[in-house]
N, C-alpha and C positions, 0 to 999 in steps of 0.2 A: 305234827299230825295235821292230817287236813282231811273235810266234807268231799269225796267225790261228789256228792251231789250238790252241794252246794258252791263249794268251791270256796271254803273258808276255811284259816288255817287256825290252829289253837296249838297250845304247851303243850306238851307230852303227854302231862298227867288225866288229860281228860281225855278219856275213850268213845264217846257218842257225842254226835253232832246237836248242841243245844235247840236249833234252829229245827231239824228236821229228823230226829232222832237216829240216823245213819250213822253206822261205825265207821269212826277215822282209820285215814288208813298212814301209813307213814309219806311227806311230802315227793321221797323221792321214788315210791311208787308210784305217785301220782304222775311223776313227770313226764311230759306227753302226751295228757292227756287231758290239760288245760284248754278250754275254751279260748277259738282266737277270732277275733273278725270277720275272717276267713270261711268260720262254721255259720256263720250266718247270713240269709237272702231275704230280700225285700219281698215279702210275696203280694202286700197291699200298697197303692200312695191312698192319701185320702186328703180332704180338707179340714174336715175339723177335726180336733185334737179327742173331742170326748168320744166320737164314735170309734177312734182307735182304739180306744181305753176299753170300751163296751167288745170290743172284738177280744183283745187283749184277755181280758176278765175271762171270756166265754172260749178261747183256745188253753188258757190257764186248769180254767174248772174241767177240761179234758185232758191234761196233762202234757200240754202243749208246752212247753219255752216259750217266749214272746218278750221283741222289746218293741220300745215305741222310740223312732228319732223325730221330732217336731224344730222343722226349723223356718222357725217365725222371724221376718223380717217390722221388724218395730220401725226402723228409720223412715218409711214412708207413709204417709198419714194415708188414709183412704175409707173407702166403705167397702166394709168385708173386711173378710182376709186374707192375706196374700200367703196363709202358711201351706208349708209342704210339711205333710204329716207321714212317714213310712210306716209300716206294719214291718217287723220282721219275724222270723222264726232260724229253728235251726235248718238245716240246710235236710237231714235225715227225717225230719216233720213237714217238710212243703206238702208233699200231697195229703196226709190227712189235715193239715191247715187247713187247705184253698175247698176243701171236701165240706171243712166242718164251715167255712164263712160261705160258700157257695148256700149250704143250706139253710143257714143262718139271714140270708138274702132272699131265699123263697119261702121263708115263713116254717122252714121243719126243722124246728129244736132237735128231732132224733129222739125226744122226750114221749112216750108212751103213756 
């Protein structure tokens, strides 16, 4: 059995998804319809890591997907940082993303 929404697989015997209370469905239902690299687009770069995390958080709390890829070059000493921080999302969430960090950038939570 496995979380479509999660994407977590469990024994048989257990019918809800511990994690997000979604009913399992059986694995080879599933098949198909597993998330691949493929589903997902960079829709931010950024430089520091926490403001992706801060974006991340705030596309999440709208039921956004979001991953962060941070790739930090440690080998060169310097001031600053030299990382490259990605935003991504799924591919079928870009424009309400770039909607919800667009306004996220002009100070409108969307919040009433």
């Amino acid at each position: 059995m496995i979380c479509p929404k999660c994407e977590y697989e469990y024994i048989d015997e257990i019918t809800d998804c511990p994690d997000c209370g979604t009913r399992l469905i059986p694995v080879d239902e599933f098949a198909g319809k597993l998330t691949t690299p493929a589903d997902w687009v960079i829709i931010k770069t950024l430089s520091e890591e926490y403001e992706a995390q801060m974006l991340k958080d705030n596309l999440e709390s709208g039921g956004i997907s979001a991953l962060i890829l941070a790739q930090k070059d440690h080998v060169y000493p310097g001031v600053g940082g030299l990382a490259v921080v990605k935003l991504m999302v799924k591919k079928k969430d870009v424009t309400g993303a770039i909607a919800l960090i667009e306004n996220i950038y002009k100070g409108d939570s969307g919040i009433e």
